[in-house]
N, C-alpha and C positions, 0 to 999 in steps of 0.2 A: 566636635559635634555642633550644629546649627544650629541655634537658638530658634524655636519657634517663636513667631511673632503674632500670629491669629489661632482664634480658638474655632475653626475652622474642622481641625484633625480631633479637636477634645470636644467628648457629649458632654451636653449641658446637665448639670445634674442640679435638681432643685436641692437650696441649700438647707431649707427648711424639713425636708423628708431627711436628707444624709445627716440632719444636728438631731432630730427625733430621733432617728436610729440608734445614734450612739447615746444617748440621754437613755434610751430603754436597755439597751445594753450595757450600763454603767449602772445601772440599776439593776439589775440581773446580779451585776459581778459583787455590789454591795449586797444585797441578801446573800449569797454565796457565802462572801467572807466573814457576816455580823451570826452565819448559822454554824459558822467553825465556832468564833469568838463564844457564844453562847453555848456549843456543844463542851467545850473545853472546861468553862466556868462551870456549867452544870456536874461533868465525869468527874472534875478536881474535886468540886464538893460532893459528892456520892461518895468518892473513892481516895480522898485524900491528897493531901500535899503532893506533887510532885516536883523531883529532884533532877535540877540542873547542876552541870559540873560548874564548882566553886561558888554556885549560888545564881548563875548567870554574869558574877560582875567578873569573872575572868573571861568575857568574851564579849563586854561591854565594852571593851576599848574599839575593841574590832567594828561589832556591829556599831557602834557612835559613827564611825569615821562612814562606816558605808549608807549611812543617813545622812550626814555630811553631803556626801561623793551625789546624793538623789537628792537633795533638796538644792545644791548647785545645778545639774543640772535642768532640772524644774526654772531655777531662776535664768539659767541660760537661753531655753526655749519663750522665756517672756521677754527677754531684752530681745529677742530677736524677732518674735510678734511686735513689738515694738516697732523695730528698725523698719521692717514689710510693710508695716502700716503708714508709713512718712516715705513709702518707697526709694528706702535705701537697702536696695536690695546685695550690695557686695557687704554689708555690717549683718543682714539678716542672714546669710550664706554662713558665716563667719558664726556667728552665735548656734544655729541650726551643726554646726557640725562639731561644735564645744557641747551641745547638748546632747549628740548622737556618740564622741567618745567619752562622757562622761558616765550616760547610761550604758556604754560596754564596761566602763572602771568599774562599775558597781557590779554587775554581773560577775565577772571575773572575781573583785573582793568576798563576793557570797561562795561562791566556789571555794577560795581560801577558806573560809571563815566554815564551810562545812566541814573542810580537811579538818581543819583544828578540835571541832568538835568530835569527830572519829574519832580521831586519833587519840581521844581524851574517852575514848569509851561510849560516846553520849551519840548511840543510831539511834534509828524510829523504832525498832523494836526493845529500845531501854525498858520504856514503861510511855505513860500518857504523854506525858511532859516530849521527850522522844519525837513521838509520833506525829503531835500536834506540831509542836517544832517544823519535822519537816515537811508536813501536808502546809503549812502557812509559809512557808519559804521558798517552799517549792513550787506551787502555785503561784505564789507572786514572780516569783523569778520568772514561770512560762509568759506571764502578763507582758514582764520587761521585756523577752524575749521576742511579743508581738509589737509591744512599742519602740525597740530597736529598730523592727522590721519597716516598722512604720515612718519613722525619724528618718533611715536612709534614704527609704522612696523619697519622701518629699526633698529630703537633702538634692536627692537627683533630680526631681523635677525643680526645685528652683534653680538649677544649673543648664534645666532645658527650654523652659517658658518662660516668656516675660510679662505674662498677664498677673497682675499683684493681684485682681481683683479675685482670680480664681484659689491663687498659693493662698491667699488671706483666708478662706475659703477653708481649704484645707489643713492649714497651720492652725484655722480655732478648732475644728475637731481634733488631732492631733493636741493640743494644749490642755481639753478636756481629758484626755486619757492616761496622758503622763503626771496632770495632776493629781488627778484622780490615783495613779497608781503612788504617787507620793504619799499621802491623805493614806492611804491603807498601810502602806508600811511605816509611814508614824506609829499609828496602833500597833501594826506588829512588833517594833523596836517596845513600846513602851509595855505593852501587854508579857511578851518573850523575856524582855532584858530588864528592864526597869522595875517590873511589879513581881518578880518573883523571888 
């Protein structure tokens, strides 16, 4: 395919309206999540302790590594904002698609990591603990799901245009949301796995 070279065929999109947009909708998606985080903390104390299999720390190894697997690539997608930014665009290609199979590695791993809980007894209709579980997992995951979505577009469009100025453009929105989706499942790892 032939690289496009003028931004000719691409509408100018002010970048200041498309960084608002997502700033307000990253806002949105943090009320969403801090009104689970507080509905949970509320029902536990109303309604008592709820019971994870082994405590949570038999499925901490798991979830550690898949926090792991999202805070890499977090840092993948920076070294590669990086590289776009000093317009080394074959090192940003390169990072951009270590950060787009590392957020499938996670995906996949949370997949496992639900098998394992099944299979260990522990659905959403266990009890609270259950339920919250997988409304906060499962929601994140559809997030990750948009931000895959999102990671290979650009992946393809850095392989199709060579205007840094607009990928740079799109790489910081893009960087806002995968952190952002990082930054949430820290809480969820530590909220889920660590504080119970």
């Amino acid at each position: 395919m032939e690289r496009q070279s003028k931004l000719s065929s691409i509408p100018r999109v002010d970048s200041f309206t498309s960084h608002l947009g997502l700033v307000v909708m990253l806002g949105g998606m943090a009320m969403f999540f801090i009104t689970l985080f507080v509905s949970q903390s509320i029902l536990e104390n109303r309604f008592g302790v709820s019971y994870m299999p082994g405590g949570g720390s038999t499925f901490l190894f798991h979830s550690s590594m898949n926090t792991m697997v999202l805070i890499v690539a977090s840092l993948f997608l920076e070294m590669g904002w990086q590289k776009l930014r000093k317009d080394d665009s074959s090192s940003a290609i390169l990072y951009q698609g270590s950060t787009l199979f590392a957020s499938v590695v996670f995906l996949i791993s949370q997949v496992g990591l639900w098998n394992r809980m099944i299979s260990a007894g522990f659905l959403p209709s266990t009890d609270l603990m259950g339920a919250f579980f997988y409304a906060f997992t499962g929601l994140h995951g559809l997030h990750i799901v948009g931000a895959v979505g999102t990671l290979g577009w650009l992946f393809w469009k850095m392989h199709t245009i060579e205007e840094s100025e607009l990928l740079i453009r799109w790489t910081v929105n893009a960087r806002m949301f995968v952190h952002f989706l990082t930054v949430v499942w820290l809480f969820i790892f530590v909220r889920l796995f660590v504080m119970v």
